[in-house]
RODO-2510 file (C-alpha; in nm, 4 decimals, decimal comma):
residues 385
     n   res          X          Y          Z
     1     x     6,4545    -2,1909    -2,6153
     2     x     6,8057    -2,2428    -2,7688
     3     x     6,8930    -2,4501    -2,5017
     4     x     6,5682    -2,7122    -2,4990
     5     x     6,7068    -2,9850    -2,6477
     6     x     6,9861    -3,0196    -2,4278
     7     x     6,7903    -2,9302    -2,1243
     8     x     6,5359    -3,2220    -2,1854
     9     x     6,8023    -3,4785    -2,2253
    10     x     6,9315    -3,3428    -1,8368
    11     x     6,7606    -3,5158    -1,5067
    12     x     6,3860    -3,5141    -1,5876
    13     x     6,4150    -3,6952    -1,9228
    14     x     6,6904    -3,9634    -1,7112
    15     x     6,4281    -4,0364    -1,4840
    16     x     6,1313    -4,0987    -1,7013
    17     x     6,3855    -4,3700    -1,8785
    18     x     6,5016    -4,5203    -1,5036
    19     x     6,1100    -4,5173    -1,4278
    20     x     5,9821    -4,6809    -1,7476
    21     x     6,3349    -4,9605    -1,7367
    22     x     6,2026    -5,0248    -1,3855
    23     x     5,8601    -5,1366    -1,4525
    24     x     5,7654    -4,9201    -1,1822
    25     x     5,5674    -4,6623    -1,3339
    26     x     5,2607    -4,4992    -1,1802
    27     x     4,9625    -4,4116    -1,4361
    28     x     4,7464    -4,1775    -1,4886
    29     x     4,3756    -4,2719    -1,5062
    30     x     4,4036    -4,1645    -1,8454
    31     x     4,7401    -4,3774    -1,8804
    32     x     4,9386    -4,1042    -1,8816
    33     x     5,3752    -4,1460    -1,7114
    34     x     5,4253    -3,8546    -1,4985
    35     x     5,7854    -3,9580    -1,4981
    36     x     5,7798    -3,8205    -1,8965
    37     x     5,6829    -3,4565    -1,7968
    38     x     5,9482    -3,4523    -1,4973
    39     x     6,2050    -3,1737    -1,6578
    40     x     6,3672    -2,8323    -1,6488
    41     x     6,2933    -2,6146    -1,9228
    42     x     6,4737    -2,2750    -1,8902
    43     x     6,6020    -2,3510    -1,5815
    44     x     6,2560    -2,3686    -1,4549
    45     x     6,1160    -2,7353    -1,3290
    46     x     5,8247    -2,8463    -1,5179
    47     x     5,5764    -3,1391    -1,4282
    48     x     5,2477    -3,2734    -1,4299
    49     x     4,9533    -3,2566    -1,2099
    50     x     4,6902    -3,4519    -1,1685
    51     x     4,3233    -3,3364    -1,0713
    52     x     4,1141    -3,5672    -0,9713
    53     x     3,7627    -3,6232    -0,8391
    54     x     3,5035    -3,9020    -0,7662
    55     x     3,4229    -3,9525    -1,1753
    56     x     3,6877    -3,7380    -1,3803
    57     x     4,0520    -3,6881    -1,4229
    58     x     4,2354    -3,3948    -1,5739
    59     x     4,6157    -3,3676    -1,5949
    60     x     4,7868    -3,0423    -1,6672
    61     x     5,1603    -2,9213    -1,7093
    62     x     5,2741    -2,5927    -1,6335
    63     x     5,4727    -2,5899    -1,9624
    64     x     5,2349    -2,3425    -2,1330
    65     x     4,9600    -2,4523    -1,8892
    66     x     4,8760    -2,7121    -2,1286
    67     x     4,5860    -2,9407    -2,0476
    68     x     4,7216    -3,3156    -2,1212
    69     x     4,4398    -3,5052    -2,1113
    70     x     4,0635    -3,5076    -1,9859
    71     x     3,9219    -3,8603    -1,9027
    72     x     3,5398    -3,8032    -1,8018
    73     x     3,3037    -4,1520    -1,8511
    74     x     3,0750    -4,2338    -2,1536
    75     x     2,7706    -4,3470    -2,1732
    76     x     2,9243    -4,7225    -2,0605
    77     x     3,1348    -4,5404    -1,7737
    78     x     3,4394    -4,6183    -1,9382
    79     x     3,6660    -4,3481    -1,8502
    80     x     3,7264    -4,1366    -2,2027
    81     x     4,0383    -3,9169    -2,3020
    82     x     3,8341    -3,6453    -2,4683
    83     x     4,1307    -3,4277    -2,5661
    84     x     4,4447    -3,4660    -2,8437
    85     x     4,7641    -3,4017    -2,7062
    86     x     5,1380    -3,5719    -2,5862
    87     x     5,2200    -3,8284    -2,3938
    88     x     5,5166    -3,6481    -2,2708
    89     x     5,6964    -3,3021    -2,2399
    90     x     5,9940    -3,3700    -2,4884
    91     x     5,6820    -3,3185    -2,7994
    92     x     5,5060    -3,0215    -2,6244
    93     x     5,8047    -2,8381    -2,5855
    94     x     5,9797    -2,9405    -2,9479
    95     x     5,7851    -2,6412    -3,1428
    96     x     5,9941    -2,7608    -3,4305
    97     x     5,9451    -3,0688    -3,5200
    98     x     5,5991    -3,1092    -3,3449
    99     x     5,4761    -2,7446    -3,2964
   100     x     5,1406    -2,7158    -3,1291
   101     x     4,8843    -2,5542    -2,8722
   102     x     4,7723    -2,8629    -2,7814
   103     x     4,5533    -2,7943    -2,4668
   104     x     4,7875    -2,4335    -2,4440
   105     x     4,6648    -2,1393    -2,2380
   106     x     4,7606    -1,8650    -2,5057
   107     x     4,8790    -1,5177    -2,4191
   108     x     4,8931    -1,2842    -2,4925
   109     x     4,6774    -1,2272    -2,7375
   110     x     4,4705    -1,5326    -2,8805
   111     x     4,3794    -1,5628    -3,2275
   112     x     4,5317    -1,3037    -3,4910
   113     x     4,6175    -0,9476    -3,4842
   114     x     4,6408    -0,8157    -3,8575
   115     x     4,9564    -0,7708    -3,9919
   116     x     5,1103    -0,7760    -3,6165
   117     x     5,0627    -0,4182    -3,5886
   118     x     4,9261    -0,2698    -3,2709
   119     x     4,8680     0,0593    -3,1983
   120     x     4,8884     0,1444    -2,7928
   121     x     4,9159     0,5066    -2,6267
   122     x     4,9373     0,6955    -2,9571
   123     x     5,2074     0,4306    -3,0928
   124     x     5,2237     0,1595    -3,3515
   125     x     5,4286    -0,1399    -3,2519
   126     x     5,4820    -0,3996    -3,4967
   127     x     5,4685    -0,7271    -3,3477
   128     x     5,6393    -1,0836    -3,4948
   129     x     5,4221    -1,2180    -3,7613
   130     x     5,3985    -1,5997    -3,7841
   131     x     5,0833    -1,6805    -3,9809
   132     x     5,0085    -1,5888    -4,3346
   133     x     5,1462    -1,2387    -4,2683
   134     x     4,9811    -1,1847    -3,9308
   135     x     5,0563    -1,2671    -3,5429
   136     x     4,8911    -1,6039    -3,4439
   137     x     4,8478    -1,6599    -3,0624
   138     x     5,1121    -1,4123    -2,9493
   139     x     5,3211    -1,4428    -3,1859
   140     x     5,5670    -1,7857    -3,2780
   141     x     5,7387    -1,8080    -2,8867
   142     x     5,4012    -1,7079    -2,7350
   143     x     5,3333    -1,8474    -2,3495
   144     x     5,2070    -2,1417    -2,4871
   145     x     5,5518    -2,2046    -2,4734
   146     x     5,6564    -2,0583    -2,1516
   147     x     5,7014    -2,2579    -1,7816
   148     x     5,4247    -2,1105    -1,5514
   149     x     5,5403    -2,1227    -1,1804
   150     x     5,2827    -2,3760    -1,0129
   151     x     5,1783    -2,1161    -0,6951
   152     x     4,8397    -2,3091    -0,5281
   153     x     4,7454    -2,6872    -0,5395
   154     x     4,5183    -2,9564    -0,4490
   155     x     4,3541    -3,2881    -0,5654
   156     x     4,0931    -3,0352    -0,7913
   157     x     4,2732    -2,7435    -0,7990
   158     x     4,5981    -2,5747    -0,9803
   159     x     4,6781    -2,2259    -1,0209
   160     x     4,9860    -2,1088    -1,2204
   161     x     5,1717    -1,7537    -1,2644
   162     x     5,3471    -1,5935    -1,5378
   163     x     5,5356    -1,3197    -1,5513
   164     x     5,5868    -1,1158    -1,9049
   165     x     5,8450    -0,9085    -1,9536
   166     x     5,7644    -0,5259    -2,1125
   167     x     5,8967    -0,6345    -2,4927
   168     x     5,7784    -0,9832    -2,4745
   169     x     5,6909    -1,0548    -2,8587
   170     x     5,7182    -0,6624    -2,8319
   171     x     5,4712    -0,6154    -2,6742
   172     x     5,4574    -0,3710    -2,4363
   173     x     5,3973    -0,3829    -2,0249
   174     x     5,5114    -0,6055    -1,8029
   175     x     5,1978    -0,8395    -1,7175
   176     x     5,1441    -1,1112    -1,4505
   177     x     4,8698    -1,3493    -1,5747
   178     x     4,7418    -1,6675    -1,3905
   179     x     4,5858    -1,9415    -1,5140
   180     x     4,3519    -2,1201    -1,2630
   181     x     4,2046    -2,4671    -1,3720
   182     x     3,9319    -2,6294    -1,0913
   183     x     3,7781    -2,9624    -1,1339
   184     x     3,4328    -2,9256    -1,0053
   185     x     3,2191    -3,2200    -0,8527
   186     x     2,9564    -3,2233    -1,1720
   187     x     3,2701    -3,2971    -1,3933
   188     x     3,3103    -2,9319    -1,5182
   189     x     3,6668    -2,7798    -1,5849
   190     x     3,6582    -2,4269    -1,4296
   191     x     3,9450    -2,2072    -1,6038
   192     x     4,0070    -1,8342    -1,5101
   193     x     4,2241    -1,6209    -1,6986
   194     x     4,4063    -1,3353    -1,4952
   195     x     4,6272    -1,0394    -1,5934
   196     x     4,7194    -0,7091    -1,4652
   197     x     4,9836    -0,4608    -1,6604
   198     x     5,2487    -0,1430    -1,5321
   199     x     5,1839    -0,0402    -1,9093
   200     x     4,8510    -0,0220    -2,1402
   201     x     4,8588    -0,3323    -2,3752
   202     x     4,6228    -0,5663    -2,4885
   203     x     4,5881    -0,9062    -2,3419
   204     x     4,3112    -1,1828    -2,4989
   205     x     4,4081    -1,5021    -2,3318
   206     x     4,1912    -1,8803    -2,4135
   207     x     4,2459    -2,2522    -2,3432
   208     x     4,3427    -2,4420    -2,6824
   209     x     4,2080    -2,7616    -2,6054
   210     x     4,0880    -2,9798    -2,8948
   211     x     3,8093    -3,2303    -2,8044
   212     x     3,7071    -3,5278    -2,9643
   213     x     3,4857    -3,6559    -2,7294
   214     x     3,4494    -3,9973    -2,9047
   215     x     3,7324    -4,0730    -2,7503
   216     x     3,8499    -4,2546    -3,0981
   217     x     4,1249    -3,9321    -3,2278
   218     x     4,2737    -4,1647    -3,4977
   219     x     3,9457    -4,1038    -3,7190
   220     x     3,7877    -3,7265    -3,8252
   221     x     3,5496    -3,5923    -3,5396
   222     x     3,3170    -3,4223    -3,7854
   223     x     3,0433    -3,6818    -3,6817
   224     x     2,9895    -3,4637    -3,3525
   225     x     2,7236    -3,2108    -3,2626
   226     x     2,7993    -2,8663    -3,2558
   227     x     2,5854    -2,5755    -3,0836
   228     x     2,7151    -2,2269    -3,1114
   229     x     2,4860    -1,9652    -2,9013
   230     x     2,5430    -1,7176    -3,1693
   231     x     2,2914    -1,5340    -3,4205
   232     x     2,6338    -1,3529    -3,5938
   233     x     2,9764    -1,4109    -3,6645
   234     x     3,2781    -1,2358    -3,8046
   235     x     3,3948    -1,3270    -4,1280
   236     x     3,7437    -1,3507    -4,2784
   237     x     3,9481    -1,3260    -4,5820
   238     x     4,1878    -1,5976    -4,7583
   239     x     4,4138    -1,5019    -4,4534
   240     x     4,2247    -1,5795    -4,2138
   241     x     4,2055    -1,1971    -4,1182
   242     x     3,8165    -1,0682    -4,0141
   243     x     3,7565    -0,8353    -4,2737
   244     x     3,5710    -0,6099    -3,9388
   245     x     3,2251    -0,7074    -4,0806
   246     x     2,9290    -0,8438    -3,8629
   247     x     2,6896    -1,0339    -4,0199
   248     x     2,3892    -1,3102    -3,9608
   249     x     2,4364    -1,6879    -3,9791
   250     x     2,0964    -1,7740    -4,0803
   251     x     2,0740    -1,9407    -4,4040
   252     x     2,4114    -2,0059    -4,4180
   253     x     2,6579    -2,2964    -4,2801
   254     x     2,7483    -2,1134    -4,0193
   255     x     2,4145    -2,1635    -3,8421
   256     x     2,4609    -2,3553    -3,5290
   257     x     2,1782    -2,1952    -3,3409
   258     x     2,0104    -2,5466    -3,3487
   259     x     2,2872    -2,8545    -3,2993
   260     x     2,3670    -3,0554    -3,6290
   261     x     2,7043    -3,2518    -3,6999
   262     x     2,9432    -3,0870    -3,8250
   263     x     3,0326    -3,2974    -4,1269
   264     x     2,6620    -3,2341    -4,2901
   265     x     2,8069    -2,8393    -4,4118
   266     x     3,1804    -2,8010    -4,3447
   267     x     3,2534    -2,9598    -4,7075
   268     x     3,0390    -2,6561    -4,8655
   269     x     3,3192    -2,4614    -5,0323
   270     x     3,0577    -2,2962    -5,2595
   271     x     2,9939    -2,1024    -4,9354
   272     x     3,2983    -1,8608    -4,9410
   273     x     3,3705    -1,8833    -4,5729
   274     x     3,3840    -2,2341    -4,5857
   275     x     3,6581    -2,2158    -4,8510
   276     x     3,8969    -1,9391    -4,7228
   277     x     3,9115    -2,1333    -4,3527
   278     x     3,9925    -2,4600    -4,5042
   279     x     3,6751    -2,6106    -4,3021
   280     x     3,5241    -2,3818    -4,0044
   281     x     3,8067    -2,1801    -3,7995
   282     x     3,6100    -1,8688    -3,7282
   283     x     3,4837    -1,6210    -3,4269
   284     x     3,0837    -1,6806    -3,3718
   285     x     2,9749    -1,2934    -3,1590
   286     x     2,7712    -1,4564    -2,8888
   287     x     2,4248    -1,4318    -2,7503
   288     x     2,5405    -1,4302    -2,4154
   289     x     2,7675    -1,1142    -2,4149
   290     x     2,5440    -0,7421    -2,4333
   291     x     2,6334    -0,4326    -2,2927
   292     x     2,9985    -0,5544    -2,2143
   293     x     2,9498    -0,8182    -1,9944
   294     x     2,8788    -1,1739    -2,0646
   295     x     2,6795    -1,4192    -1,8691
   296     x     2,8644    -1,7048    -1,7869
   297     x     2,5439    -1,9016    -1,6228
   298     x     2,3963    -1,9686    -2,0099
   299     x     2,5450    -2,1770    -2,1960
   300     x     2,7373    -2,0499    -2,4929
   301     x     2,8222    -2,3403    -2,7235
   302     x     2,8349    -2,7338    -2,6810
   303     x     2,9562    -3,0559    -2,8825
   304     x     2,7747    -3,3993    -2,8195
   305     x     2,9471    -3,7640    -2,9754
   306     x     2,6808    -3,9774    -3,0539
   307     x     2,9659    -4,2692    -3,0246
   308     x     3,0352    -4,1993    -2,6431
   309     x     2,7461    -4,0596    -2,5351
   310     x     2,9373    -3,7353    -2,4056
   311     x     2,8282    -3,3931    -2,3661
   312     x     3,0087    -3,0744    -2,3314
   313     x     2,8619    -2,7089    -2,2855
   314     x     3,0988    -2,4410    -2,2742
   315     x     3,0061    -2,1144    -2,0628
   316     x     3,1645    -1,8066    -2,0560
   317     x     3,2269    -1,4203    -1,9912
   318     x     3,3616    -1,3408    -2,3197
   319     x     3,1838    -1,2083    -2,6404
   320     x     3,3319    -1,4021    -2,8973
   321     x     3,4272    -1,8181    -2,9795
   322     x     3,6354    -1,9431    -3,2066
   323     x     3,5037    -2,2915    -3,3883
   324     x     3,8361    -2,4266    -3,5394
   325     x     3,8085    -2,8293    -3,7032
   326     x     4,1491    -2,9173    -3,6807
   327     x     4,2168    -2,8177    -4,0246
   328     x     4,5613    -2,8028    -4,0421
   329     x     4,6075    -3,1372    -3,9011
   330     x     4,7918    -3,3577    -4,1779
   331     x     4,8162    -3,6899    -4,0220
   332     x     5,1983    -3,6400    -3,9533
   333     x     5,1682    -3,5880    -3,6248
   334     x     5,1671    -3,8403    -3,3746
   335     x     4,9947    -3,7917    -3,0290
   336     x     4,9240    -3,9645    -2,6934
   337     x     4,9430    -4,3965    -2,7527
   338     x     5,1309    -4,2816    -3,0598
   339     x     4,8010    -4,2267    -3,2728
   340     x     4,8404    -4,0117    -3,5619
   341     x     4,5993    -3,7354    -3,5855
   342     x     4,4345    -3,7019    -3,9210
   343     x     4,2495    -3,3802    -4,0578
   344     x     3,9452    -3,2777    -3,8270
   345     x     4,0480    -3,5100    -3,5617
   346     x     3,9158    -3,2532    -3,3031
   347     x     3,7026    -2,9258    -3,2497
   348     x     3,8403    -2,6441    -3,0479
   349     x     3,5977    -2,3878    -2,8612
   350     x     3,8565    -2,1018    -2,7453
   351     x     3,6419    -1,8527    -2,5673
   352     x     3,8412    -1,4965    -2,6767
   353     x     3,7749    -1,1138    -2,7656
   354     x     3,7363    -1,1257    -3,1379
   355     x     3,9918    -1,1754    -3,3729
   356     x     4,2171    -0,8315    -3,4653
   357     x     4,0122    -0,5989    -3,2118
   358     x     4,2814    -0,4143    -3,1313
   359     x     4,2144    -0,2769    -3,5184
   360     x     3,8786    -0,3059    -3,5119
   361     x     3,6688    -0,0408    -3,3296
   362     x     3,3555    -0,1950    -3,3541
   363     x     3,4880    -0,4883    -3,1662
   364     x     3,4739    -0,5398    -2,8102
   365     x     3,8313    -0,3646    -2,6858
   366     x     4,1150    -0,6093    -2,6000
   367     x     4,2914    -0,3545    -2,3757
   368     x     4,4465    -0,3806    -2,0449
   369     x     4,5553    -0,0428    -1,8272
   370     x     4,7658    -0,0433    -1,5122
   371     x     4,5125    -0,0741    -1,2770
   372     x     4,2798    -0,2605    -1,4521
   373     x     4,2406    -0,6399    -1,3871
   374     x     4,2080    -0,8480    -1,7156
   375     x     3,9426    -1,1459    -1,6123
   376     x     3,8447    -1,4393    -1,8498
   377     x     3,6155    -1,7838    -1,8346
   378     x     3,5498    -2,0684    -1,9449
   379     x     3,4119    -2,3288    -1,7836
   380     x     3,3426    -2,7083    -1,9723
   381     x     3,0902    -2,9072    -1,8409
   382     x     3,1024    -3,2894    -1,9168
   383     x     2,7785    -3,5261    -1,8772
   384     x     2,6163    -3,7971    -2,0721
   385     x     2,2870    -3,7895    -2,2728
***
């Protein structure tokens, strides 16, 4: 990563500025340059593709596997960015002056693993720690900001491989994940999650998109609708660390078992919860996961903008989802049509294992042994009601 800057001043960034000097650029649906993402990062060539279908558009880059933008219609038909992101590669890949996972595929392990430690074959391996003491999202050069290799494509399809090296982050095995993303007829984006290992490590991977599906992302998002298919969650401490506990939602703000918007409880610091994650940014334990095995055909959580009209239900295989508001976002950041992005501008629904399970033997286990095939997903359905 030493080299970045440098690398996106080579060819790629050249030709976005000959493209955009020309006049002769060629947008997105979602207005989106392609000519921006054209680069080498690493020595590896990074782009962006476009899926496309009879109603829907969703553009991807292979830097981190990052989903740019999703443009599905509203209640009008008006096709509607639903997602917060860049309107080119040099902000994705600048991690320090703009650091984000805007749309990432994280790996290898989403969410936070207390104090970085890990403890695999009879061995504790302390991993970089880059959030309040603990590793966030595999740590702070996770593969959110790695170049997948693009290896199958089509107008509605993209699938991607990585290859981790064993000591990667430290941790251990070397792992080749793939990140599949399908754009289905019905205007659902179909994302698998694959890994296999030589070594036993754990692996938790998740999409970080962050919808607002007003379509507005220069004003909070709190006026949405959130469902969470979940009768318990797993609470934290001023860390954000789950304190291993399981307990109910009812009678509390965590309750999403019926939809309500968001804004009506996430104020309620009284509610202790509330105050130690700044807003919501917590795992809900869902309905749809028993026995080890979820069920992917019910849905598991969904947001709904009264402004646009648009839906989205979220299914998946995993046990756990993390609800995060966007707390952290300050305003200072400016994304796509150079909006700034205030507090709350978004929701993210990252499907995962539950935060620190490799420490936490009442959670559903995170680990991944040569000869075991790590499967994850998520699928997000778009429609109008």
């Amino acid at each position: 990563m030493k080299t970045l800057k440098s690398l996106l001043l080579g060819a790629g960034a050249m030709m976005a500025m000959l493209t955009a000097c020309s006049g002769n650029a060629t947008l997105t649906e979602s207005g989106l340059d392609p000519a921006k993402f054209d680069t080498t990062i690493n020595d590896k060539p990074v782009k962006l593709f476009v899926l496309k279908n009879a109603k829907a558009e969703v553009c991807v880059t292979n830097f981190g596997a990052r989903v740019v933008s999703i443009a599905v219609p509203d209640k009008n038909g008006k096709l509607t960015d639903v997602v917060l992101g860049f309107d080119n590669i040099r902000e994705y890949a600048d991690s320090v002056n703009t650091p984000s996972d805007f749309g990432a595929a994280i790996g290898r392990y989403a969410n936070r693993i207390g104090k970085g430690l890990i403890t695999v074959d009879g061995k504790q391996i302390q991993l970089p720690t880059n959030n309040f003491g603990h590793c966030l999202h595999g740590g702070p050069s996770g593969w959110q900001y790695s170049v997948y290799e693009p290896v199958e494509q089509n107008d509605t399809c993209l699938k991607m491989v990585l290859h981790s090296p064993d000591g990667d982050n430290n941790f251990p095995g070397n792992v080749t994940a793939t990140v599949t993303y399908t754009l289905t007829a019905d205007n659902t984006l179909d994302m698998k999650f694959e890994a296999t290992t030589d070594k036993e490590t754990v692996v938790n991977m998740t999409n970080h998109s962050y919808f607002n599906l007003s379509g507005d992302p220069s004003k909070p998002g709190m006026d949405m609708e959130l469902y969470i298919n979940a009768d318990k969650f797993t609470p934290t401490d001023s860390t954000f660390m789950t304190t291993g506990e399981i307990v109910d939602v009812k009678d509390t703000p965590m309750d999403f078992t019926t939809p309500r918007v968001i804004a009506k409880t996430i104020g309620d610091t009284a509610f202790e919860q509330i105050k130690f994650g700044r807003g919501y940014d917590h795992n809900w334990c869902l309905n749809t996961y028993a026995d080890g095995k979820g069920d992917d055909t019910q849905v598991a959580a969904s947001l709904y903008s009264p402004a646009s009209g648009i839906f989205m239900e979220v299914f998946t295989n995993e046990p756990g989802i993390q609800c995060y508001t966007g707390n952290f976002l300050t305003g200072t950041i400016k994304g796509k049509k150079g909006i700034a992005y205030p507090q709350r501008a978004s929701v993210c629904l990252e499907t995962q294992k539950y935060p620190d399970s490799p420490n936490k033997k009442n959670f559903p286990s995170p680990y991944l042994k040569p000869g075991e095939k790590y499967y994850s997903h998520v699928a997000y359905r778009f429609s109008v009601k």
